[in-house]
N, C-alpha and C positions, 0 to 999 in steps of 0.2 A: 170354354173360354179360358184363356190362359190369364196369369194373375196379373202380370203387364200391360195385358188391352183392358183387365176389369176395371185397373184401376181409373185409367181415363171413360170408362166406356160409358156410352150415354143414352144404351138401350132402358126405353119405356118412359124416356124424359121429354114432357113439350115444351120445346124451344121459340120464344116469341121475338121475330126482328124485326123492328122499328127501320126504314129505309133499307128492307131486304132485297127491294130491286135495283138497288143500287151497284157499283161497282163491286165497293167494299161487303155490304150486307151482305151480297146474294152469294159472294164466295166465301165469308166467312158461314153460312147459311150451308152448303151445299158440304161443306168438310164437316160441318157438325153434325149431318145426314147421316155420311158414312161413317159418323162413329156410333149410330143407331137412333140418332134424334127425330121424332117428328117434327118438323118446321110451320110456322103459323108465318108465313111471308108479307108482312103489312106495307106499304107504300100507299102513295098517291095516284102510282101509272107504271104501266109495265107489273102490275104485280101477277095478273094471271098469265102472261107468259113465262114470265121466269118460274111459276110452279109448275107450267108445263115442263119446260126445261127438266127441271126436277125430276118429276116422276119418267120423263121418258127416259132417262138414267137408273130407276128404278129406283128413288127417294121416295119418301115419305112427305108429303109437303102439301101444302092448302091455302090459296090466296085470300087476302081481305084486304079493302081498302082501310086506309087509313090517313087521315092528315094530322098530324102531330099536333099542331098549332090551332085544334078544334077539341076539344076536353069529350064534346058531346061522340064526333068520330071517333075518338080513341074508345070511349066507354063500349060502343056498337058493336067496334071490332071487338074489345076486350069481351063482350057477350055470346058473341058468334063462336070466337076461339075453343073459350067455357063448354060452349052448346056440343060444338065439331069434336073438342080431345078429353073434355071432363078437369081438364087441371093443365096450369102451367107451373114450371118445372124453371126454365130460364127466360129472362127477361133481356135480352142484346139490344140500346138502345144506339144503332147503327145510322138514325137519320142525320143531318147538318149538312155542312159546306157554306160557302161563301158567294160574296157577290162583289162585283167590280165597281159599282157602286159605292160601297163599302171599305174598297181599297184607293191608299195614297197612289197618285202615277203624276206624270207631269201635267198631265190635263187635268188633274182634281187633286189638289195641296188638301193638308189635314185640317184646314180651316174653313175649307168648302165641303166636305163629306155631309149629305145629311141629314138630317136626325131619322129620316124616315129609314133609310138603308140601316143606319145601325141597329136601328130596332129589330129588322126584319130577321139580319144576322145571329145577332144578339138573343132574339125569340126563339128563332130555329135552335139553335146550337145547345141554347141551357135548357130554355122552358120546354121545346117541343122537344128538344136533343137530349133531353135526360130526366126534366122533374115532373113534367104532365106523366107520362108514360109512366113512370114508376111510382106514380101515384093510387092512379090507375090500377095497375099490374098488383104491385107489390101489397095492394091492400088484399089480394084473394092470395098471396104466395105465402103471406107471413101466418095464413092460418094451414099450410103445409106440414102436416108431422115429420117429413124427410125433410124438411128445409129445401131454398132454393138458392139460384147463386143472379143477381144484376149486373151485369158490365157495361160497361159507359165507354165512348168513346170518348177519350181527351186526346190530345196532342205535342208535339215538342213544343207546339208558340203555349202550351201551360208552362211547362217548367223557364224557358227566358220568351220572353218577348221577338216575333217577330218584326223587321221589318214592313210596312205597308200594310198589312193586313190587322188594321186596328180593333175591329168588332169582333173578329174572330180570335184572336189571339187572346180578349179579354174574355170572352164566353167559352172560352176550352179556358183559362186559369180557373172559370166558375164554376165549369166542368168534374175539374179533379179537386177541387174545396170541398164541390157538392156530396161527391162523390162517398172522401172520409166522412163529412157530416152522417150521410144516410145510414152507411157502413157502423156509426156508433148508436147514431138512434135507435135501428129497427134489432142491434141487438139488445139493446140496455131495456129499451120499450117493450117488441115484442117476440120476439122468436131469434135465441142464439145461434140456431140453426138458418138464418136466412143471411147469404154475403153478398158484401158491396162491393166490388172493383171496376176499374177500367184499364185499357187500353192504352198507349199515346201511341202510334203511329207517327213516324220519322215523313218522308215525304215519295206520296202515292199518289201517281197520276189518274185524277177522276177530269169526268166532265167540269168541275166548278174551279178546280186550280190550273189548268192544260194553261190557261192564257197564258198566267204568268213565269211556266216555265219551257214551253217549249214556245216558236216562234209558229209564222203561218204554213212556211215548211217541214216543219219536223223536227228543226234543231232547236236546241236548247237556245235559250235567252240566257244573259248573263247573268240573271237570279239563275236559274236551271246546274247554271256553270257552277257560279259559287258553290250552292248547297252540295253537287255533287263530289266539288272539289273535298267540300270538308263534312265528309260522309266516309268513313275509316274504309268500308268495306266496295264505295264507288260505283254506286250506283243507285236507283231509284226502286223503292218497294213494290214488289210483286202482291197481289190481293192474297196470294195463297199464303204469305209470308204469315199475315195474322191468324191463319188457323190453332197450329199449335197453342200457342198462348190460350186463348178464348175456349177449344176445349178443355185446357189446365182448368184455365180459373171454374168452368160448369159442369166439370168433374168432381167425382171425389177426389183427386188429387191434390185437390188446394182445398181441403176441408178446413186446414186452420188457415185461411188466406184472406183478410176481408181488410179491407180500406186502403189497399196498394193500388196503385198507378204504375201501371207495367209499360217502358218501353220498347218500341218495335220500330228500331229507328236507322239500324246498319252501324250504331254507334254515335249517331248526329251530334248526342247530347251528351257524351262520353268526350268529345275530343276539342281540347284545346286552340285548337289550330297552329300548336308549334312540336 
């Protein structure tokens, strides 16, 4: 093994993602494979197909259900995981999205949104999306003699406020607050060796945002328009985009790296619009 692949490599490490059947999860899941990880694939549905996936590429990977927004399922999984690999290694808290519910359009002004949908949002993204799970997790990681690494998904609606998507915009700001919190506590607390990071992702077309940016044909809506307009690099994030990063951060590479919020955005949040 040459010193360039050691330093990211991520052989004999268990990788646990939270919404690994997902868009995002399962391809940030399957690039952390090939850099040697075992994969513990948690979801709601679809998670044992996508581990097939997996291994019939010749990955390393193992399904468990899991629903975020149930403490008692995440412990189950968190059990099984234990049972199956003896230790986790990284912690990828990959679940969230939104709902239209949730979102301002002309059929539902922000005075009609309600309360039940923001919760639901709001639940998913912070509580099931980053603090149940790493509660969980990080309480068997921080007794790790090699330390581990947590990434959090946040997004660009953290750093400014989105348009229309009010629950979501506020629970990814929660996101990356959460985020440094945990990153100073579980060092100061318990283990200097265990890092907290996330993610922002710029704008990646999954099942839960499609509505609002492409139309019933295929073409972009004029949100779609805007954002790609003032997207430096002009265009819309590929799933593979976030690998790099996400191995950095659960590598040794970013040993001293913990309470950053890394963007993955083509520049979204970079450019001015003049």
């Amino acid at each position: 093994m040459n010193e360039a692949y050691k330093l990211f490599s991520l052989e004999g490490k268990v990788v646990v993602i939270t919404g690994g059947a997902g868009i995002l999860g399962s391809a940030i899941g399957e690039g952390m494979a090939r850099f040697g990880a075992s994969i513990a694939i948690c979801d709601i549905r679809n998670y044992e197909e996508r581990a097939n996936e997996f291994r019939s590429k010749g990955l390393n990977a193992k399904a468990y259900h899991m629903d975020v927004m149930n403490i008692e399922s995440i412990r189950k999984a968190h059990d099984e995981i234990l049972k199956d690999f003896g230790r986790v290694d990284v912690l990828i808290n990959a679940a969230g999205g939104n709902m239209p519910e949730a979102t301002t359009s002309p059929q539902l002004s922000f005075f009609d949104i309600p309360l039940e949908a923001l919760q639901k949002v709001v639940g998913l993204n912070l509580f099931g999306g980053a603090i149940l799970p790493s509660q969980v997790f990080g309480k068997t990681m921080v007794k790790n003699p090699e330390g581990g690494s947590i990434i959090n998904i946040s997004s660009m609606a953290a750093f400014r406020p989105l348009t229309r998507v009010l629950g979501y915009s506020a629970a990814k700001a929660a996101v990356s607050n959460f985020t440094q919190w945990l990153a100073v506590h579980l060092a100061l607390e318990y283990s200097k060796k265990i890092r907290v990071n996330a993610i922002a992702p710029g704008f990646f077309l999954t099942s839960q945002n499609r509505y609002l940016l492409l139309d019933e044909q295929g073409n972009l809506t004029a949100r779609g328009k805007a954002i790609i307009d003032h997207t430096p690099m002009g265009r819309f994030g590929d799933p593979e985009d976030l690998i790099g990063a996400c191995v950095w951060l659960a590598s040794d590479a970013s040993k001293f790296v913990t309470g950053a919020v890394i963007p993955i955005d083509g520049g979204f949040n970079a450019y001015s619009g003049v």
